[in-house]
C-alpha positions in Angstrom: 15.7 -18.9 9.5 14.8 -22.6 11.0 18.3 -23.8 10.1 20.2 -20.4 10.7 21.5 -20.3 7.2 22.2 -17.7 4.9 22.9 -17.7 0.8 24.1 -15.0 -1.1 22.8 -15.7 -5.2 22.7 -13.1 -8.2 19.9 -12.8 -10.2 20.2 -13.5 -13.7 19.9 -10.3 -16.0 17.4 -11.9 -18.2 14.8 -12.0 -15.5 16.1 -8.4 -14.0 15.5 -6.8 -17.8 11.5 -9.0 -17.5 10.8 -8.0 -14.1 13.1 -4.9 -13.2 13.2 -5.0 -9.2 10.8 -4.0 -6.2 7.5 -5.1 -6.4 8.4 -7.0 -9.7 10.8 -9.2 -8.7 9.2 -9.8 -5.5 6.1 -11.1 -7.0 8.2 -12.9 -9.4 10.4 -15.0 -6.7 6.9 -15.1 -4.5 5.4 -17.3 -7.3 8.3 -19.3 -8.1 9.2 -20.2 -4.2 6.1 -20.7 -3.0 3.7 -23.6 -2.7 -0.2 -23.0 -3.1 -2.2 -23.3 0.1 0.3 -22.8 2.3 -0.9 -21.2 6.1 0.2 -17.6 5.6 1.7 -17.7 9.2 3.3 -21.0 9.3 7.1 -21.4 8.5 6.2 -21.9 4.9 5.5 -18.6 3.6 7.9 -17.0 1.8 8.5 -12.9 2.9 10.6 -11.1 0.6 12.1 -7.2 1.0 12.8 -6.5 -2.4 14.4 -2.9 -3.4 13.3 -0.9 -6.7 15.6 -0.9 -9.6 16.4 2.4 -9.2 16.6 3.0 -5.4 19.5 4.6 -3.7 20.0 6.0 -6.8 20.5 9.8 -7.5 17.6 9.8 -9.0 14.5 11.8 -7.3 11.9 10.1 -4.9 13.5 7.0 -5.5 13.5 5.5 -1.9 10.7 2.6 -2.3 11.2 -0.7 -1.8 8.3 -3.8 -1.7 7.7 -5.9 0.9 5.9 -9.5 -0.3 4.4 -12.5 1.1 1.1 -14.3 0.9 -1.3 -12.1 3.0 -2.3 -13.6 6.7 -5.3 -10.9 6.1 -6.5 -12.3 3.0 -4.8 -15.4 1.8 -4.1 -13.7 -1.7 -1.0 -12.0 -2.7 -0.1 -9.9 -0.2 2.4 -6.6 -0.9 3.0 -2.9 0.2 5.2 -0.7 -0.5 7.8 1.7 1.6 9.5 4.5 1.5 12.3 5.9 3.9 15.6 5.7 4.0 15.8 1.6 4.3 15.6 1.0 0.9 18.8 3.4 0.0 20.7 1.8 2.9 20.4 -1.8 1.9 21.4 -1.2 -1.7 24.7 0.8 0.4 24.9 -2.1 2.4 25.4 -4.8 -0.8 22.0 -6.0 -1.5 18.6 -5.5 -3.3 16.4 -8.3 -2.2 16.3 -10.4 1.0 14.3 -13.5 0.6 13.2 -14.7 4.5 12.5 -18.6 4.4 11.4 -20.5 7.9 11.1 -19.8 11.3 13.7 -19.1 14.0 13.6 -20.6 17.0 14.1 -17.4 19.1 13.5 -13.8 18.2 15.8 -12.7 15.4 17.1 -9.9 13.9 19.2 -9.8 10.3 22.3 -7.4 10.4 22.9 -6.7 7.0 26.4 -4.5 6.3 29.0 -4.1 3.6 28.0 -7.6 1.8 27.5 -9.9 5.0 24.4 -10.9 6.0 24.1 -11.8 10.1 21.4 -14.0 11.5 21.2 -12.0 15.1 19.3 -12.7 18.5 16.7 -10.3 19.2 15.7 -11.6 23.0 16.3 -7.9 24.2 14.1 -6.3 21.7 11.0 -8.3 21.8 8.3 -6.4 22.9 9.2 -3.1 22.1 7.2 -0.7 19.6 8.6 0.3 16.6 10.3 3.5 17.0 12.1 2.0 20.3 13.2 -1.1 18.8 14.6 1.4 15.6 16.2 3.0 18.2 17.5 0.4 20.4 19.9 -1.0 16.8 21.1 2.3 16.2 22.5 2.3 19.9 23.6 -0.7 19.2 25.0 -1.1 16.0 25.2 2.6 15.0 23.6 4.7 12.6 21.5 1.5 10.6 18.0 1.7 8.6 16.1 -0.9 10.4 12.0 -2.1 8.7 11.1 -3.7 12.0 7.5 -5.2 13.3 6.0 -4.2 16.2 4.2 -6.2 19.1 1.4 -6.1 16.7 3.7 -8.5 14.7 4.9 -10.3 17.3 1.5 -11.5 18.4 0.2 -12.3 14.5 -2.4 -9.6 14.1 -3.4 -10.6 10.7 -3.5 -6.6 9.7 0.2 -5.9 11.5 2.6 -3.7 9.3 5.9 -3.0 8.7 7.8 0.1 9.8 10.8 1.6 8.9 11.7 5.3 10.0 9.1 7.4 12.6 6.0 6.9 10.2 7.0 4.9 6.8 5.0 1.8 7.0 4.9 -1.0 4.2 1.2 -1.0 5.5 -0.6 -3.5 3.7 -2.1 -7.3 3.6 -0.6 -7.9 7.3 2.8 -8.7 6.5 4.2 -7.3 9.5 2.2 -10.4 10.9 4.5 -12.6 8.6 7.9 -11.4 10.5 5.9 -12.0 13.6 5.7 -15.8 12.7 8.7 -16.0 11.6 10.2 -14.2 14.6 11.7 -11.7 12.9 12.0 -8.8 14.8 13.8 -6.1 12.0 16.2 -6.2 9.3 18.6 -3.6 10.2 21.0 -2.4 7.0 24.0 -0.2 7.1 26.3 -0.4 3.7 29.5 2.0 3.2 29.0 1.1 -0.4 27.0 3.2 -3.3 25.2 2.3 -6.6 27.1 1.4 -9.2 25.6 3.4 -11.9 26.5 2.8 -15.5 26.1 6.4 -17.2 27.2 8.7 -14.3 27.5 11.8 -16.6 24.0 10.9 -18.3 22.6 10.3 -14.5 24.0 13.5 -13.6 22.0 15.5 -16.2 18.4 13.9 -16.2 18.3 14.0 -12.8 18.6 18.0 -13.3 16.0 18.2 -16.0 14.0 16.0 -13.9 14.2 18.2 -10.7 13.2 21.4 -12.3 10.8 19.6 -14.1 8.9 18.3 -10.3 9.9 21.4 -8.9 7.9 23.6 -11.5 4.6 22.1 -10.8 1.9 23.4 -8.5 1.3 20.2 -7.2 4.8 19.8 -6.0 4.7 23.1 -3.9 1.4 22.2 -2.4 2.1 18.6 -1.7 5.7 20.1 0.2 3.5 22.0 1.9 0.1 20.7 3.6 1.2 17.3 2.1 -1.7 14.6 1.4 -4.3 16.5 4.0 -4.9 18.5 0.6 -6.9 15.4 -0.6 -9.0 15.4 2.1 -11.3 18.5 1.4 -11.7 18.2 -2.6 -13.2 14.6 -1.5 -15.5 15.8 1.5 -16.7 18.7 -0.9 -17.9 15.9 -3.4 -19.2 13.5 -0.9 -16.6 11.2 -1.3 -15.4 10.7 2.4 -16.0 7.4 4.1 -17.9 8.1 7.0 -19.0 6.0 10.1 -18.3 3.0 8.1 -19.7 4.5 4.4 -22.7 4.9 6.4 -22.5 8.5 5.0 -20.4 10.0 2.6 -19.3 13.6 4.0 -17.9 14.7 7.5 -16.3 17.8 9.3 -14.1 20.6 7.7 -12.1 20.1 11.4 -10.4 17.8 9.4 -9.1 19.9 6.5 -5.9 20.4 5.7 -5.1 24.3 7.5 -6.4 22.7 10.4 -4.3 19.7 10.4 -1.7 22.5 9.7 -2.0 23.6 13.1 -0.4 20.8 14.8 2.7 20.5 12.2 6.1 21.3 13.6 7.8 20.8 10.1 7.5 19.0 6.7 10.4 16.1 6.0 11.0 13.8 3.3 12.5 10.3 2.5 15.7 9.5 0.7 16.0 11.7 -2.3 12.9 13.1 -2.0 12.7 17.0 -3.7 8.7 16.8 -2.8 8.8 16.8 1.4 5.0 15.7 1.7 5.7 14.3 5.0 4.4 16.0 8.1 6.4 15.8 11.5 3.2 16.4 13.9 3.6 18.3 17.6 2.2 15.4 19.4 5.6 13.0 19.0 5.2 11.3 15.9 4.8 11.7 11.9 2.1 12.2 9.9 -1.3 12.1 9.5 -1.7 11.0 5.7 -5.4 11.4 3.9 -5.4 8.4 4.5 -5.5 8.5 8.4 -8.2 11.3 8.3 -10.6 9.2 6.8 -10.1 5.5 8.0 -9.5 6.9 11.9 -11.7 10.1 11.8 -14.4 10.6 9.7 -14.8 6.8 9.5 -14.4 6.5 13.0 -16.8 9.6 13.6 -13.9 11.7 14.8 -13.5 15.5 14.3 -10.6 16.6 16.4 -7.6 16.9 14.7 -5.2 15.8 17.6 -7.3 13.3 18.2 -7.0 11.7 15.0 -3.3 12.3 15.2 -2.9 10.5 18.0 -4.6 7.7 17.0 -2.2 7.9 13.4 1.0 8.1 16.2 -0.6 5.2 18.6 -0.9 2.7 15.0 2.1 3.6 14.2 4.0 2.7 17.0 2.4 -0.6 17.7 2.8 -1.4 13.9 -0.8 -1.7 12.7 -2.0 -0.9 9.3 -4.1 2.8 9.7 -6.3 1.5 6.5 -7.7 -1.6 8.0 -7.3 -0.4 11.6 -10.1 2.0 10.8 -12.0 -0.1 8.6 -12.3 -2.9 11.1 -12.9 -1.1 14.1 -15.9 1.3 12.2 -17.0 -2.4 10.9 -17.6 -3.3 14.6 -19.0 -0.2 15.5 -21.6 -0.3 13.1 -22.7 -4.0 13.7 -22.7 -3.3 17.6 -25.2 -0.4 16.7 -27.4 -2.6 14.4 -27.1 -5.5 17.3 -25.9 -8.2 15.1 -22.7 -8.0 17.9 -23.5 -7.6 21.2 -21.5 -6.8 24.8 -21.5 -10.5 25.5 -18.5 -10.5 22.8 -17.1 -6.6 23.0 -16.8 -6.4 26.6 -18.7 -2.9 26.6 -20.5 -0.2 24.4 -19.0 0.4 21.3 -20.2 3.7 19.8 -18.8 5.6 16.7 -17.1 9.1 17.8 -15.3 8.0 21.2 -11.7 8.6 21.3 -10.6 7.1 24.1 -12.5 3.7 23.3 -10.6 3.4 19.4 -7.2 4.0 21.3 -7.7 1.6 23.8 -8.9 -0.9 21.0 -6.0 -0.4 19.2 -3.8 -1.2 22.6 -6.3 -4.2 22.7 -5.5 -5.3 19.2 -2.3 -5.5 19.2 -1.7 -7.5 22.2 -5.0 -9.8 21.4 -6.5 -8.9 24.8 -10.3 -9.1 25.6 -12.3 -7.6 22.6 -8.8 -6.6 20.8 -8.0 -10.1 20.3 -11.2 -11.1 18.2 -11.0 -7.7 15.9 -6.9 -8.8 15.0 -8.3 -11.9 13.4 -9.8 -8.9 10.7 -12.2 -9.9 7.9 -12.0 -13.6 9.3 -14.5 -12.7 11.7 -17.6 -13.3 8.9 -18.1 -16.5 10.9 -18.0 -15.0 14.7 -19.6 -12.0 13.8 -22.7 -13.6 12.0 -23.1 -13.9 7.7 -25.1 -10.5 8.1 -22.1 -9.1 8.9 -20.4 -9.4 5.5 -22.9 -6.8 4.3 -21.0 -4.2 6.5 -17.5 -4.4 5.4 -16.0 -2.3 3.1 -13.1 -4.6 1.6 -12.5 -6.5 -1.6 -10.8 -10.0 -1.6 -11.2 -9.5 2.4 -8.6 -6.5 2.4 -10.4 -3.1 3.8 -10.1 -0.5 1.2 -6.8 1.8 1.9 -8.1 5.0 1.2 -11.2 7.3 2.5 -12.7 7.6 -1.1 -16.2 6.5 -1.4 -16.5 5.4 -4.3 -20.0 5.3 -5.4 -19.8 8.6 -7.3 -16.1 8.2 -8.7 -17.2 4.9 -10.7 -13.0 4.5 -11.8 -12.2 4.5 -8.9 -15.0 1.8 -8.2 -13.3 -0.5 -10.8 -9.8 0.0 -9.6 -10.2 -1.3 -5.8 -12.5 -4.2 -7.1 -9.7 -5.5 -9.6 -6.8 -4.6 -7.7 -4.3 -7.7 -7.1 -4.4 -7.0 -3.0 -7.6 -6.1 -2.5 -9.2 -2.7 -2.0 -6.5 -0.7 -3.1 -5.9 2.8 -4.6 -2.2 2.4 -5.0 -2.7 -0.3 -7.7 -4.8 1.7 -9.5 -6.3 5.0 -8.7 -7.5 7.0 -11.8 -6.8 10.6 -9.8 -7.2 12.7 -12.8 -11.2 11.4 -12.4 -11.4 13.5 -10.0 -9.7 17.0 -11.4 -13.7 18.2 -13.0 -12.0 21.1 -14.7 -9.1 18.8 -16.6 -9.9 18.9 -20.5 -11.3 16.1 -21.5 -9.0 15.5 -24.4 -5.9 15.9 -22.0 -7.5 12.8 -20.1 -8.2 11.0 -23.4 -4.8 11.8 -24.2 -3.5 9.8 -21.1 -6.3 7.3 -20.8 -7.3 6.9 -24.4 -10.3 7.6 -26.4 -13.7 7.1 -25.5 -13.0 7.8 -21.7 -15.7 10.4 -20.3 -14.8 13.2 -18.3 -17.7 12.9 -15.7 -16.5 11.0 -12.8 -20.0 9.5 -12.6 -20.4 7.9 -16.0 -19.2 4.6 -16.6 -18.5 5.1 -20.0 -14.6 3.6 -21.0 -13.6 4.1 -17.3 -11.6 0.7 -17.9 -9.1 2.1 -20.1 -8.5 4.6 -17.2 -8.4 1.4 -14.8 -6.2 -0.3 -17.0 -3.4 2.7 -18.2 -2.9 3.3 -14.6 -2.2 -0.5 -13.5 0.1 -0.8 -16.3 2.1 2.6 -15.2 2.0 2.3 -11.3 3.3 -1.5 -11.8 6.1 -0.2 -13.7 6.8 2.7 -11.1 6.9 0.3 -8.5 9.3 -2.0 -9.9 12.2 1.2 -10.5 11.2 1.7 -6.4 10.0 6.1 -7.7 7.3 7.2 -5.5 4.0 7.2 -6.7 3.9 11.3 -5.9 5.7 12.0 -9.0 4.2 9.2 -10.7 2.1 9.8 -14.4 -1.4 10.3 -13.7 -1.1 9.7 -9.7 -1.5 13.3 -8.3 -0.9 15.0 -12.0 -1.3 14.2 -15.7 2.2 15.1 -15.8 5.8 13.6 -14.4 7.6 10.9 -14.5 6.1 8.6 -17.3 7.4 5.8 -19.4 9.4 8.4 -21.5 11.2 9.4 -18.1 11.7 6.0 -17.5 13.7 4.9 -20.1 16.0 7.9 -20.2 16.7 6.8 -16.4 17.1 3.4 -16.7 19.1 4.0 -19.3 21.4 6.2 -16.7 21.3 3.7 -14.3 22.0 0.6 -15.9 22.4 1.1 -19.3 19.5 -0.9 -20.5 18.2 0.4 -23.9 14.5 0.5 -23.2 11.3 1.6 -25.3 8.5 2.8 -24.0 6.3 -0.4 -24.9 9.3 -2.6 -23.6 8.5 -0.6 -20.1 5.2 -0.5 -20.5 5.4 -4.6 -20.8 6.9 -4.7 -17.5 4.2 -3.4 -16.1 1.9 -6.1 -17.4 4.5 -9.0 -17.0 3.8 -7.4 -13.2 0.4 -7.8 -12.8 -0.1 -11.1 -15.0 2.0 -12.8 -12.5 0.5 -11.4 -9.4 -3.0 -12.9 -11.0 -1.8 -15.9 -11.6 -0.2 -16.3 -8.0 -4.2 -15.3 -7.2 -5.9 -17.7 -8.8 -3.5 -20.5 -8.1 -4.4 -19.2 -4.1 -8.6 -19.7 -5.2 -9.8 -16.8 -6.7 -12.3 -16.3 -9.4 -14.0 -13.5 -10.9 -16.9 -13.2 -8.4 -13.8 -12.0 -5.6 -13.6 -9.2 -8.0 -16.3 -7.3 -6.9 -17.5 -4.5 -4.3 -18.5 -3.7 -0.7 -22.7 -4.0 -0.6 -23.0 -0.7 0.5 -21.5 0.3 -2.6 -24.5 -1.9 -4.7 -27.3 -1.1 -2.5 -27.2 2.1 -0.7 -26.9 5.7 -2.2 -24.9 8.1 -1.0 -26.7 10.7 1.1 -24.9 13.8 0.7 -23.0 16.5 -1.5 -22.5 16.0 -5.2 -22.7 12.9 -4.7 -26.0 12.5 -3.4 -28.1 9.2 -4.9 -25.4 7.7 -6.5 -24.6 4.0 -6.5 -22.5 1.4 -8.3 -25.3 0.2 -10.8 -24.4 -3.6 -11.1 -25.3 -4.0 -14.6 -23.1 -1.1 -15.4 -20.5 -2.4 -13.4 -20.5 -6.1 -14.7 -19.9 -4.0 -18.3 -17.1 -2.1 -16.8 -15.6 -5.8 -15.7 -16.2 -7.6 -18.9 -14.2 -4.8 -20.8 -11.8 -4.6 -18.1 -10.9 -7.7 -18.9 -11.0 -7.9 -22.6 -8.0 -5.1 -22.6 -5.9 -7.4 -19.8 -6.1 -9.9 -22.7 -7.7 -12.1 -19.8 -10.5 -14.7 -20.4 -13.8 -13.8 -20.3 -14.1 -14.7 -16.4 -10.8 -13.2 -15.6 -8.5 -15.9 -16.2 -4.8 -15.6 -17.6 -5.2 -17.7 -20.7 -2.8 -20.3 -20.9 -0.6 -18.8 -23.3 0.4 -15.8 -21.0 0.8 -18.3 -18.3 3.2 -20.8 -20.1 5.1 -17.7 -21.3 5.5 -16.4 -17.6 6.2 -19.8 -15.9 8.7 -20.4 -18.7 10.7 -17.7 -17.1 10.7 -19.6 -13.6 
């Protein structure tokens, strides 16, 4: 971008048949091209949009793509994932990774289109929100797939997203921040060109199998329905439901999913999607996700449904991340309430439960005005806020944890956002099935492996749950297949590594085993470790939240349970032992000559 210059390189196939695509080439190329301790925001970081191997394929739910950088939020590896139509229309368009290097000296846009690659001025669309600036390049260039930044971007709010489409957001680690400093305003793709696939007939027939094999599950029928909302009630009924900043651990049945129902015009989907989890809402925008009930309700202390709607539309537009938007404004809440903040720095009461206050913060945040402009600098405020105030935020590797889930009772889960390479994540990791109490257990030792008990409380082998479902959602997000149809995400059935290698196979001929996938999947989050310890971190960043330690939860099932630390130092050290890891979380040098041999 600094010198206005664009390449066009292949990949070689030996490092496509290692890595695959999406989020595994992207971490691949992230630790090759860039140098440790660089300033996330400076023109040094390297931001990469990177496609799944399998995208804008035939092939169901396969519209993902990763987005890549080191995080301005944490200063770790920073990632997030997308779905939409973007991912499909840059394939069309030529391409399936764009590497951004530098800064531009103006507001920029990239016009990608039929193999050309435009480095355009983007004056006219700086300062508008995400669905107007979307908008704006359609009118402009016609019908393109644009994943844009919004002003939250432009002005370097360390926990900006990106957007693509009226909801999709690559949400995490703040790297619509990183287009911000790089003034990039959108990548904007439109391609007349398809997939070359190298099996058609084959493709043809297992993607048939694999739609009446989506199509006959419960899950998929209920997910099409009420879409994610579903999640919301099982977790409230256990006492799993972040609330007022994991202050408590249940909240209002407002929130459930028949009442979300109620402001739903219609359910839509992304490219190739059979499932249509994706609510179009009555109040101008898509959505809400679980996720957005918890982090901007019932951690907010929010029980109207439109308002927490709004407040999912109002992130949305200015292109903030819902999952640390929540968790930083119920952070500040909750230390204004204890008085370890006060209204010399906020400006005016903060108070858990006021609507109109969270959306004006949000306004406030993304523009860095007044109050709004300390809470975009995100878990960096330790120092300004006080070392007490450390105590009160509920994020690992300073990343807020992306989902409601309290995880004191669910001690998988526990493991899984302490471990996971972004931070607090459940998209890394997330052992669902933990939390389906009537599952056999020997279907879950089946999937997990043996020794794995079925009570979500017990801490008993819950690493080999940790560990099956890194390895699988790595792999799944290196094809670019939503996590919805993914092995043991929502179900202990679908697409698995069996599935994968019959559609790989399809796609580009590549005779895989199920191990050889499987490898993937661990080449995948070897090198994402190793780009994290070369960035500074040791085994005491994997760890948890305080609260988590300390504090009980007060209600439901889960009543008095806590993350024992002795327990959860076990969980850790066996963790570890199956990543083949050193005993303080290290990649032993072996692994990480073999990996940087591939460089």
């Amino acid at each position: 971008m600094t010198k206005g210059n664009v390449k066009i390189t292949e990949t070689p196939e030996e490092i496509r048949r290692l890595f695959l695509g999406g989020r595994g080439l992207n971490g691949y190329y992230l630790y090759k091209m860039m140098k440790p301790g660089m300033d996330p925001l400076s023109p040094d970081n390297v931001l990469i949009f990177g496609t799944g191997l399998l995208s804008g394929t035939l092939i169901p739910n396969s519209s993902r793509f990763s987005v890549t950088a080191r995080s301005p939020e944490t200063g770790f590896f920073g990632d997030a994932n997308c779905g939409g139509y973007f991912s499909a229309e840059l394939r069309y368009a030529g391409f399936d990774r764009i590497i951004v290097l530098g800064k531009a000296d103006r507001p920029s846009y990239l016009h990608v289109h039929d193999g050309e690659i435009e480095i355009m001025d983007a004056v006219d669309y700086w300062g508008m929100d995400t669905t107007d600036v979307q908008l704006a390049l359609r009118k402009d260039l016609g019908h393109v797939e644009s994943a844009v930044c919004g002003v939250a971007g432009e002005n370097l709010v360390r926990f900006a997203c990106v957007r693509t489409g009226i909801k999709n957001a690559a949400g995490r680690c703040g790297l619509g921040a990183v287009m911000g400093s790089k003034n990039l305003k959108a990548i904007a793709a439109r391609g007349r060109g398809g997939v070359e696939i190298a099996n058609p007939d084959e493709m043809f027939e297992v993607c048939e199998e694999l739609k009446d094999y989506i199509m006959g599950s419960k899950i998929t029928s209920i997910l099409g329905t009420v879409g994610t909302p579903l999640l919301y009630e099982v977790s409230n009924a256990l006492g799993a439901i972040r609330t007022k900043n994991s202050q408590l651990n249940a909240w209002s049945d407002s929130l459930n999913a028949d009442e979300i129902e109620k402001h739903v015009d219609k359910m839509i989907s992304c490219s190739s999607c059979i499932v249509h989890c994706r609510h179009r809402n009555s109040l101008g925008g898509e959505g809400p996700e679980y996720t957005a009930l918890g982090l901007l309700g019932s951690n907010l202390g929010i029980e109207d449904p439109a308002e927490v709607i709004e407040l999912n539309n109002v992130c949305n537009e200015l292109g903030l991340d819902i999952s640390s938007s929540g968790t930083y404004l119920a952070w500040a809440y909750e230390l204004y309430e204890r008085g370890i903040i006060g209204k010399d720095m906020t400006g005016e009461d903060l108070r858990f439960g006021d609507f109109d206050l969270s959306r004006r913060l949000l306004h406030d945040i993304s523009r860095r005005e007044g109050f709004g402009d300390i809470v975009a600098e995100g878990s960096l405020n330790f120092e300004r806020y006080g070392p007490e105030s450390k105590d009160y935020l509920i994020a690992v590797k300073g990343l807020p944890q992306s989902d409601p889930h309290d995880v004191r009772y669910i001690k998988a889960f526990a493991l899984g956002i302490a471990t996971a390479s972004r931070g607090a994540d459940h998209l890394r990791s997330r052992p669902t099935l933990e939390i389906f109490l009537k599952l056999p257990p020997e279907v879950k030792q089946r999937i997990y492996g043996e020794g794995v008990n079925n009570d979500p409380a017990s801490y008993e082998a819950k690493e080999k749950s940790v560990y099956f479902s890194d390895n699988m959602f790595a792999s799944i997000d290196t094809v670019g297949i939503c996590k919805f149809i993914c092995h043991g995400f929502n179900s202990p059935h679908f697409v698995d590594y069996s599935w994968l290698t019959r559609l790989i196979h399809a796609a580009v001929g590549w005779d895989y085993t199920e191990a050889d996938i499987e490898a993937v999947g661990k080449r995948v989050i070897d090198m994402e470790r190793m780009f994290n310890i070369r960035e500074g971190l040791t085994m005491a960043d994997d760890t948890l939240p305080k609260r988590y330690f300390d504090d009980p939860s007060k209600l439901k099932i889960a009543k008095g349970h806590h993350i024992d630390r002795k327990e959860f130092d076990g969980m850790l050290s066996r963790y570890y032992e199956l990543r083949n890891w050193t005993e303080d979380g290290m990649v032993k040098p072996e692994r990480r000559a073999e990996l940087e041999g591939y460089l």
